[in-house]
C-alpha positions in Angstrom: -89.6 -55.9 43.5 -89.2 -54.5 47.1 -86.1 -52.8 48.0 -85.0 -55.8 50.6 -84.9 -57.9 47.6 -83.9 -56.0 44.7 -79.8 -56.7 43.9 -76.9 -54.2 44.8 -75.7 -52.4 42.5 -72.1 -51.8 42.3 -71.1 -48.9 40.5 -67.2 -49.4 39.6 -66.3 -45.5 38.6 -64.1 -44.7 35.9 -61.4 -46.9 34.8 -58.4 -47.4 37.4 -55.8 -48.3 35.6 -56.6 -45.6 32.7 -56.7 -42.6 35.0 -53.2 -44.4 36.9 -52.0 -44.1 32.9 -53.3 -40.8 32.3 -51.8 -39.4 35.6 -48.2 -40.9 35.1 -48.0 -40.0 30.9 -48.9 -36.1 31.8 -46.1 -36.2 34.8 -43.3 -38.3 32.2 -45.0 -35.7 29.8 -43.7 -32.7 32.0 -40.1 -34.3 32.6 -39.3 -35.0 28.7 -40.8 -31.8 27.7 -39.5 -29.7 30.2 -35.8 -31.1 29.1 -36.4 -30.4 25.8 -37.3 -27.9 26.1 -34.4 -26.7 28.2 -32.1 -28.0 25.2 -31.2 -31.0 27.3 -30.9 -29.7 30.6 -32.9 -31.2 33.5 -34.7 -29.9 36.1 -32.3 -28.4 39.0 -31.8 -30.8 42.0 -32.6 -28.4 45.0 -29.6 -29.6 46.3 -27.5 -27.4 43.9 -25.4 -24.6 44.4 -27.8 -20.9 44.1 -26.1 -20.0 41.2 -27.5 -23.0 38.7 -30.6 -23.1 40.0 -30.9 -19.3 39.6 -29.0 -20.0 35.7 -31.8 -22.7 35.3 -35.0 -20.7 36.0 -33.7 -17.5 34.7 -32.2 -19.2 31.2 -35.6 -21.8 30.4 -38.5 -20.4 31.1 -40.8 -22.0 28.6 -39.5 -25.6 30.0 -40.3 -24.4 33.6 -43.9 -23.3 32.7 -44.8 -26.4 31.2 -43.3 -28.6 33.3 -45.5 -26.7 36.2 -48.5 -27.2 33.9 -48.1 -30.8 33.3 -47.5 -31.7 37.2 -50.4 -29.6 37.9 -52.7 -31.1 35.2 -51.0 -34.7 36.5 -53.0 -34.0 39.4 -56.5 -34.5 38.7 -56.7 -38.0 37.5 -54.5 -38.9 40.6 -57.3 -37.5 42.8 -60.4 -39.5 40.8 -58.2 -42.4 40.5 -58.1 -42.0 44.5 -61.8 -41.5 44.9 -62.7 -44.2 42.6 -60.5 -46.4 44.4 -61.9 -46.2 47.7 -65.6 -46.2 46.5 -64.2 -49.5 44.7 -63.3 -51.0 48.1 -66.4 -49.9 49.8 -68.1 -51.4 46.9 -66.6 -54.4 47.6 -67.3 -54.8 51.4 -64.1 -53.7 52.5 -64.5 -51.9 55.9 -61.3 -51.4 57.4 -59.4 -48.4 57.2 -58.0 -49.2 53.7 -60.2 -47.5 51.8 -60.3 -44.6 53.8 -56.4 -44.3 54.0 -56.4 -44.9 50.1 -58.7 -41.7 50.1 -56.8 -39.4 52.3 -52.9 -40.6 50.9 -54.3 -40.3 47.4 -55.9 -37.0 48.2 -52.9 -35.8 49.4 -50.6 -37.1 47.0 -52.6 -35.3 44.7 -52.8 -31.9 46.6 -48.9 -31.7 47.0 -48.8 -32.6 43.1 -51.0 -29.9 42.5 -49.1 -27.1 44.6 -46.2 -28.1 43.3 -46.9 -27.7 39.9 -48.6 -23.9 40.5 -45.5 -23.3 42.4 -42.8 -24.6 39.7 -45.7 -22.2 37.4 -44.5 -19.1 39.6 -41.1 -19.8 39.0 -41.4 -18.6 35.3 -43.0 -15.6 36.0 -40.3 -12.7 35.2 -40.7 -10.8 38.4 -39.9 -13.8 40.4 -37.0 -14.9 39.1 -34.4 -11.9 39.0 -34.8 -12.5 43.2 -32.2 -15.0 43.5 -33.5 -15.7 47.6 -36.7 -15.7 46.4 -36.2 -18.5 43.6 -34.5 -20.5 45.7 -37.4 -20.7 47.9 -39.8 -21.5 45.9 -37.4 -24.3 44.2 -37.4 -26.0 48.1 -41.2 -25.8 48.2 -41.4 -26.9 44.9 -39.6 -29.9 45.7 -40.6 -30.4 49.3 -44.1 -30.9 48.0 -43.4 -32.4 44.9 -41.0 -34.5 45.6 -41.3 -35.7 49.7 -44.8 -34.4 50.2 -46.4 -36.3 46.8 -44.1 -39.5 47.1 -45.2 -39.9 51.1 -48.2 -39.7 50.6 -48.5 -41.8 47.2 -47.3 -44.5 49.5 -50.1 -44.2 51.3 -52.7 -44.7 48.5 -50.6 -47.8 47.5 -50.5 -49.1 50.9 -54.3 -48.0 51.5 -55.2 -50.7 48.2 -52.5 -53.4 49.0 -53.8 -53.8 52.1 -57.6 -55.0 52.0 -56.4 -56.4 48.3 -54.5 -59.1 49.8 -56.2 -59.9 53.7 -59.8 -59.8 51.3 -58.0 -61.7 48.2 -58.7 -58.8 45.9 -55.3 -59.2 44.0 -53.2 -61.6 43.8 -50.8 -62.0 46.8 -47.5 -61.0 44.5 -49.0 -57.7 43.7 -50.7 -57.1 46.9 -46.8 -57.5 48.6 -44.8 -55.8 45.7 -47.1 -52.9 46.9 -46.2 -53.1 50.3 -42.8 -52.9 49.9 -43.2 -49.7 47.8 -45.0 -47.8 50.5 -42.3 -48.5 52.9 -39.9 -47.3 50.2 -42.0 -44.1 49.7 -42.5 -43.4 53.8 -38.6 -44.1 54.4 -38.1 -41.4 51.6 -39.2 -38.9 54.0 -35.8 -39.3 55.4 -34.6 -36.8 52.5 -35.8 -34.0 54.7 -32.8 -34.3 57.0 -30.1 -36.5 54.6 -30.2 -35.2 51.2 -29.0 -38.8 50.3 -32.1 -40.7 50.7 -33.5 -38.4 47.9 -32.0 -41.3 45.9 -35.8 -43.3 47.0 -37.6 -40.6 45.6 -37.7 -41.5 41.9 -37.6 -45.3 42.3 -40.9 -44.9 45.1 -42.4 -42.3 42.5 -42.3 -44.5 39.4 -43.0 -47.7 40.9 -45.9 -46.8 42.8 -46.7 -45.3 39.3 -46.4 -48.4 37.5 -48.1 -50.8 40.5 -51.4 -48.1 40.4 -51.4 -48.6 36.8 -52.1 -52.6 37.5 -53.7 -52.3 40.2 -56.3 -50.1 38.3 -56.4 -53.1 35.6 -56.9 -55.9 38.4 -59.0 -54.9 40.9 -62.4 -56.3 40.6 -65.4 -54.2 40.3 -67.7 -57.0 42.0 -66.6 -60.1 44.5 -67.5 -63.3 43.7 -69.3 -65.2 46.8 -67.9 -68.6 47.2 -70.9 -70.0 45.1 -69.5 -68.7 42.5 -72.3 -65.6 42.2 -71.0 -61.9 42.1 -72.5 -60.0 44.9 
């Protein structure tokens, strides 16, 4: 058989939605644990006054070094899940920007993830956090990546699969809009940089977006069916 008439082959990647479940369980993982651990007490809102945040970090260091290696570790399947999802899309004939945009948000989403788990690792380090300036620092950037930076940017990966899913038909319309509307709840989120109210978004963009990858993952087709009926 000659290569103009041999079939495609579509090579689908790892599961979606398990690497979307892997990703969220180690980051939920990090939040219980990290309370626990901290006899009940939650991670610090930067928002705080200095002197809890510097009680927090100083008092519960085992819960801030695994919560640091949990969001780091949370990380990696977010970044295959994004690579897998835009070969997917490719696979699939989909060349508009979607796929590309699903690459760089998810890419990105998974960088800020990533530094702001090694950061929130620093912060239990014992030289670090008898400097009260230098703790609360690192708490911002811990957040600012973690919490803006990641959620932005998840959007993005959201809005980078919604998109070609429902102009191609590759989910149903219901899911393709539900994800939508979470991107623009995870990009208006980035208004928590100058209103320390809209950090409200944060949590309900983070764990929807969470929950949409995870079906996403599970309904995206690995091949498209022609109209014939024939999967090409």
């Amino acid at each position: 058989m000659t290569s103009e008439t041999a079939p495609r082959q579509t090579d689908g990647g790892p599961p979606l939605g398990i690497l979307a479940v892997v990703s969220g369980a180690l980051f939920l993982a990090g939040v219980v644990l990290s309370t626990v651990l901290a006899g009940g007490h939650a991670f610090p809102s930067p928002f705080a006054d200095s002197a809890r945040i510097g009680a927090y970090f100083r008092e519960h260091q085992d819960a801030v070094r695994v919560s640091g290696l949990l969001q780091f570790a949370a990380s990696v399947p977010l970044a295959i899940y994004a690579a897998t999802a835009s070969a997917r899309l490719r696979n699939l004939g989909i060349r508009a920007p979607g796929a590309t945009i699903a690459l760089v948000g998810g890419a990105l989403a998974a960088t800020m993830l990533a530094l702001s788990g090694l950061v929130t690792w620093v912060l239990s380090r014992p030289e670090v956090r008898i400097e009260s300036a230098a703790v609360r620092a690192m708490q911002d950037l811990a957040f600012a990546t973690g919490g803006v930076g990641h959620v932005v940017f998840l959007g993005l990966l959201v809005a980078g699969i919604a998109v070609p899913g429902l102009l191609a038909g590759l989910l149903s319309r219901p899911v393709a809009l539900i994800g939508l509307v979470i991107a623009a709840v995870a990009e208006v989120s980035t208004l928590t940089l100058l209103v320390s109210g809209a950090a409200v978004l944060l949590p309900i963009a983070r764990f929807t977006a969470l929950a949409w990858l995870i079906a996403a993952g599970f309904l995206l087709p690995r091949r498209r069916t022609n109209r014939a009926g024939s999967n090409r």
